[in-house]
N, C-alpha and C positions, 0 to 999 in steps of 0.2 A: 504493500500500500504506500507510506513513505516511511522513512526516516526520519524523523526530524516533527516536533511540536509544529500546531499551527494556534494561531491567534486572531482573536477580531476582536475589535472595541466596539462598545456598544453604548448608550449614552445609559440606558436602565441599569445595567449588571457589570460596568466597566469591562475590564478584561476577560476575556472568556476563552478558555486555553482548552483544545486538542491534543488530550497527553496521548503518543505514541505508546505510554505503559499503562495507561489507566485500567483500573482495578476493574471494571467492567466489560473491557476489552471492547467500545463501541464507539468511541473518538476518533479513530481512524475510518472506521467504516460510514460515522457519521460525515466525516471530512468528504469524502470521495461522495456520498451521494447529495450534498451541496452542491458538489460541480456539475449534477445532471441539469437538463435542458428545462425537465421536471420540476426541480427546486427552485431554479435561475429565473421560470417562468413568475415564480412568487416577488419579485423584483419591479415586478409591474402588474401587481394586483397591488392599489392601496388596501391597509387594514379598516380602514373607516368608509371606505367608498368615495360619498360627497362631503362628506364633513368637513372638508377644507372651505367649504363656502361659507360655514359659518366658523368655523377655529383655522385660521392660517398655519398653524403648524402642525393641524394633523394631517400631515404628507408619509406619514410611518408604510410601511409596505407589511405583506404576511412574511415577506420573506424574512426580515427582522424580529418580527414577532416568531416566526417558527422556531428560527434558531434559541433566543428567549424562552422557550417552554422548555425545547431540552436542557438548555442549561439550568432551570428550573427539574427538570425532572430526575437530573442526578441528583440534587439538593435531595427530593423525597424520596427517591432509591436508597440513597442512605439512611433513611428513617426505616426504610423497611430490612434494610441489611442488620441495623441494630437490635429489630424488634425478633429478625428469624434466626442470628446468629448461625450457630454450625448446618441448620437448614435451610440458608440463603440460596438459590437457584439460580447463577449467572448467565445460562441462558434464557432462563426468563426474564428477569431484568434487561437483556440485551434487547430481547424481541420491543418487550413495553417502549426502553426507550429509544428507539430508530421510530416507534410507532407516534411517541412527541413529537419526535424531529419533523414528519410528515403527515401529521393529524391535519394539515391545511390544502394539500395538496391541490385535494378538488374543487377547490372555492373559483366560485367563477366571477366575473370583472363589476366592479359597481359595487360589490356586497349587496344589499338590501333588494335595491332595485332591480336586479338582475334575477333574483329570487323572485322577488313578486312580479314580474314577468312573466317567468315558468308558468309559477302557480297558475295564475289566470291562461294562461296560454291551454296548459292542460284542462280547465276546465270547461273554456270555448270550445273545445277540440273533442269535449264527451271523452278523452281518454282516463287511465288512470292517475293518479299524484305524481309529479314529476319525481326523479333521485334526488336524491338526497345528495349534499356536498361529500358527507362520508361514503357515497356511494361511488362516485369518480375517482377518487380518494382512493379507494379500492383496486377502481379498475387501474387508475394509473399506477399502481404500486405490481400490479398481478400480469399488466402488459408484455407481452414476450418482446416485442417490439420494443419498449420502450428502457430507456436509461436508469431509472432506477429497480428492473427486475437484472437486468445483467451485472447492477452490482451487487445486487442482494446474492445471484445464483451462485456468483464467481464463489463467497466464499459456503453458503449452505444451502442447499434446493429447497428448502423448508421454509425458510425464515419468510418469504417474500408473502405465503399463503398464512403465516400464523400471525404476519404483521396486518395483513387486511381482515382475516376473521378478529381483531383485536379492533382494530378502529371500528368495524359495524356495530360493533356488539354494544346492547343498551345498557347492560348490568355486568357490572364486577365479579368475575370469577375469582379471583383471589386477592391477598393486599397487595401484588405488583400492579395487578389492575387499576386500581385506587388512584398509582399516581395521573394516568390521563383521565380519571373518572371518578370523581366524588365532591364533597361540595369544598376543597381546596385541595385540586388536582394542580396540572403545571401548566397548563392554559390559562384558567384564570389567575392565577399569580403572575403569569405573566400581562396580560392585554389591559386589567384591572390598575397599575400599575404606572407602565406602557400609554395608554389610554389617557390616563389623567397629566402624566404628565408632556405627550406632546401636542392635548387641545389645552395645556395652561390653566384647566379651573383646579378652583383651591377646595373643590368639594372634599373633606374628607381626607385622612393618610392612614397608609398601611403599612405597620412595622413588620414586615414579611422574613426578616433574621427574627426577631422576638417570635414569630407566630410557627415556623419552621422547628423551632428550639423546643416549642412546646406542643410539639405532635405527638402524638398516640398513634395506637391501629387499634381496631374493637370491630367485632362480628356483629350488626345489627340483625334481628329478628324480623320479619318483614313475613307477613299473614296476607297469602291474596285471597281473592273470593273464592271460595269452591277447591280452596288447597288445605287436604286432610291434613297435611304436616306444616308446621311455618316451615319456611331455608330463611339462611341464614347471610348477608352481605357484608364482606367483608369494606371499611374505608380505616378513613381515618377521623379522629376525631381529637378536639384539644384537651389541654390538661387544665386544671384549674388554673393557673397563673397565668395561663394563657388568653381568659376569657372577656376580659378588657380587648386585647387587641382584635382578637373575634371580631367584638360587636363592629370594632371602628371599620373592620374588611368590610361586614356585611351594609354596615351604613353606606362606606363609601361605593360599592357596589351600585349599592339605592341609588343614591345620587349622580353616580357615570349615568345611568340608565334615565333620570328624569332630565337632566341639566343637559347629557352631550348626547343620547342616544335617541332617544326620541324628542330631540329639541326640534321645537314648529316648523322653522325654516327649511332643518336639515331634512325632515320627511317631505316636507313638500316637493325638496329637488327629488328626492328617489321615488315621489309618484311622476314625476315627470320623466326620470329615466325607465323606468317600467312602462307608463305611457308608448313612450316611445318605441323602444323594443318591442311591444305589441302589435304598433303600425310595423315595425319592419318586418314583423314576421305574416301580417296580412298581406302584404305585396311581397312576399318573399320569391310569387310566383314572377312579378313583373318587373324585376332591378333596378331597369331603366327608369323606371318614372322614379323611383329615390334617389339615383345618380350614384348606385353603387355597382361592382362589377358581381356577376355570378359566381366569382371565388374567392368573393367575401366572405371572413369566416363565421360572421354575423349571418349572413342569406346563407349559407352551409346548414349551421348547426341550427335554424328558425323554422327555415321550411317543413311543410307537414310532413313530405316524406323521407327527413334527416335521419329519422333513427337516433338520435343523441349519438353520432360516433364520436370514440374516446378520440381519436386522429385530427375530427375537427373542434375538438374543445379545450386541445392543448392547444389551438392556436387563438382560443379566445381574451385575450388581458385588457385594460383599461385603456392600452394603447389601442387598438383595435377598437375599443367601442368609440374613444374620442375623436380617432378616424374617420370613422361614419359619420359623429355630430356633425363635422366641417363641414363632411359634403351635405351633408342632409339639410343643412343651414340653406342651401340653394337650391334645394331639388325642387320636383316640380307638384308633389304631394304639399296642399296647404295645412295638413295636422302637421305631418311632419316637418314641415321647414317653421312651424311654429314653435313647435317643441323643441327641436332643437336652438334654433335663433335663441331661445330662451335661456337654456343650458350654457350655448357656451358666453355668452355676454353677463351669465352671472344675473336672471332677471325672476326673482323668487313669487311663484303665486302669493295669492291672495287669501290669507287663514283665516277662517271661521271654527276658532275653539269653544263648544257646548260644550266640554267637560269643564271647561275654567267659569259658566255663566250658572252652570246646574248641578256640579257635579255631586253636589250635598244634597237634591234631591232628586233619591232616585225617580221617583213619578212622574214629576215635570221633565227631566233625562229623558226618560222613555219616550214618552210625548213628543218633547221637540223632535228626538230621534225619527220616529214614525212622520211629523211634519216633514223634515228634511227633506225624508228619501221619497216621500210623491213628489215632493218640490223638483228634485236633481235629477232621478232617475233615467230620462230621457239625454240628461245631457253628461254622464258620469262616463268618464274617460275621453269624453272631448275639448270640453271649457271647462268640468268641474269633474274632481276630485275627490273620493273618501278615502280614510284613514283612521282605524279602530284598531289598534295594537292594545294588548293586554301585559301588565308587566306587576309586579309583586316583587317583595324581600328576595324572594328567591327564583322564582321564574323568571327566562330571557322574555325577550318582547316577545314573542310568538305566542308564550301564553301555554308552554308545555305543562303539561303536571308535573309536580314536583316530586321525583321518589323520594325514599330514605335516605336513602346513602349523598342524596343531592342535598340534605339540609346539614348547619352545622352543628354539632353536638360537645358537650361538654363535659368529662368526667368530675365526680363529685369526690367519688371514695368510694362510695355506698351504690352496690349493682350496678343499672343498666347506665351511659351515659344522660344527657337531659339534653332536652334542646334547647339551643341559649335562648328564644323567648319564655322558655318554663321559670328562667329565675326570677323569684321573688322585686329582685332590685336591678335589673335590666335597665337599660336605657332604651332597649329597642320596642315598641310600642306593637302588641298583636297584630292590629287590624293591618301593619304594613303587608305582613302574611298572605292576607286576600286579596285575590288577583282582582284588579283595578282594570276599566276598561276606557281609555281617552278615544273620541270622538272628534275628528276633526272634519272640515271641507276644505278645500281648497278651488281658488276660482280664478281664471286668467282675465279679469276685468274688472275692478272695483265694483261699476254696475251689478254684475250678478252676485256681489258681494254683498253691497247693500240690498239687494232685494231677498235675498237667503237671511240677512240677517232681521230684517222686517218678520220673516215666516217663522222664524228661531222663537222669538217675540210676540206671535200673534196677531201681528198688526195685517198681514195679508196672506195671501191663499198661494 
């Protein structure tokens, strides 16, 4: 592989060193599949998407943030080295952490917007729910063709198939599991972090040395419906001294997600870049009229009879989508040269937030809710926009349920751990717990702003 240490500075974790002798034997191998075409592609996928439109220094890339979790996930390999002592399993530990290293792999360009594209695209289309990012993720790790199965192969034929059943999977088989999955894996220690500090809000700090020092492992008991036996999952959970810095993760968590992640502005652009992507894929049949060429990998991987190939999705990154906005700025489609013109001059719709006018009651909510959408519904995804993202203490904005092993937990002394809202003298408040649901519109002309907002009010029909 090489001889010789390698190095990258990093502005989160300072120095982060490639030891040739490392006790895990996965620096080298991790070294060599950075240099694939695969990884390299994460270089131009930002981590935030549009978020730059509203924080100018979130320009962070996956590609920073991947390398980030693995160097985070040797940090928690070591907790689990300590916890299994003479039962340590170094190939396992190796599989989990190449499986950090490239837990992003599949992420396609935009972040959000390029999601909620799919989505909707698959559900025009009457087909089934689009993959999932772990699902690409997969294929591009298991491609025979491609740069990172030939480095996996050279050294184990194995690894390449136990590293992608390892990223699909939704629950922890064992405590190595834990490190890319539980509710402080080396993902969110790393972007949580990462995140706050290259959008600059002062939401919140996480001592992640203090909180790392005061790790556990504990088997949670986990009872589903209609299962004669509980199982058992294994994570990780903190120690009592620990339980202060907890709270400040989980607060600051809260806060990335209300201030930077679902901030008004910033959704607005990713319904516009979904918008848009939508139109390209309705003319995907007719090129021409958008001003793009047929092996565009936009019109490839859009058209109904694409097949999602893995071939054209590695050629999909932000460069490529901002490619299109240019030309699409002139083409001769007037949604899309609107949409676009919009995007790239930097020119943010028009927000109508009912959750900030109602959101204390839920009956008038509802209401206006149902006012709305007779109001919009002819005109949504043309001039106007919805947006209804769910988000809580502990759920991403999509609004997943939350399992076990996904909350944080705090050892006492005495039996099972607790979950940090069970204590007594918390700072963190229940009801953050339940999933919340914001309601926005969005309108391309102050007019249909002000008349949405008249109907929000009941002033007209």
């Amino acid at each position: 592989m090489t001889d010789r240490n390698r190095r990258l500075r990093d502005p989160i974790h300072g120095l982060i060193v490639f030891d040739k002798n490392d006790r895990y034997e996965t620096d080298m191998l991790a070294w060599r599949l950075i240099q694939t075409p695969e990884f390299q592609r994460l270089r131009r996928i930002r981590q935030l998407g549009v978020s730059e439109f509203v924080f100018p220094g979130a320009t962070h890339t996956r590609f920073a943030h991947s390398i980030g979790v693995y160097h985070n996930a040797r940090k928690l390999m070591q907790v689990v080295r300590d916890t299994e002592g003479a039962d340590f399993k170094g190939d396992r530990a190796r599989v989990v952490l190449i499986a950090a290293l490239l837990h992003d792999l599949g992420h396609g360009p935009l972040s959000h917007g390029f999601e909620g594209a799919r989505k909707a695209l698959a559900q025009r289309r009457g087909g089934r729910p689009p993959e999932k990012h772990e699902t690409f993720t997969a294929r591009l790790v298991l491609d025979p063709e491609g740069g990172i199965r030939q480095v996996l192969d050279h050294l184990d034929p194995t690894l390449a198939d136990d590293i992608a059943r390892l990223i699909q999977a939704e629950d922890p088989s064992d405590i190595y599991h834990a490190v890319v999955s539980s509710s402080f894996d080396a993902d969110r220690l790393d972007y949580l972090v990462r995140d706050r500090y290259m959008t600059g809000t002062g939401a919140g700090s996480i001592d992640d040395e203090w909180l790392i020092d005061n790790l556990g492992t504990y088997d949670l008991r986990e009872c589903q419906d209609n299962d004669p036996e509980p199982r058992y999952v294994p994570t990780f959970v903190f120690k009592a001294r620990g339980r202060q810095a907890a709270e400040d993760f989980l607060l600051s968590r809260y806060r990335l997600y209300t201030q930077v992640y679902l901030h008004r502005v910033t959704r607005g652009f990713e319904q516009m870049v979904s918008a848009l992507l939508l139109r390209i894929a309705e003319a995907a049949d007719e090129p021409g009229r958008l001003g793009l060429d047929e092996a565009h990998p936009l019109i490839r991987f859009l058209r109904p009879d694409s097949g999602e190939t893995i071939t054209d999705y590695r050629e999909l990154d932000d460069a490529a989508v901002w490619a299109a906005v240019e030309r699409l700025r002139r083409c001769d489609d007037g949604q899309a040269r609107m949409l676009a013109s919009r995007l790239w001059h930097r020119e943010p719709l028009k927000a109508l937030d009912i959750s900030d006018s109602f959101g204390h009651d839920l009956e008038k909510l509802e209401n206006v809710r149902k006012r709305l959408k007779r109001h919009t519904d002819e005109k949504l995804g043309k001039t106007v926009f919805r947006d209804e993202p769910n988000y809580s203490l502990y759920t991403r904005a999509a609004g997943e349920v939350t399992k076990p092993h996904k909350k944080v937990r705090v050892l006492t002394g005495e039996g099972a751990p607790w979950e940090i809202t069970d204590f007594p003298d918390t700072v963190i408040d229940k009801k953050l717990c339940q999933p919340t649901r914001l309601t926005r519109y969005y309108f391309t002309s102050i007019e249909e702003l002000e008349t949405a907002r008249n109907v929000m009010l009941g002033r007209s029909r």
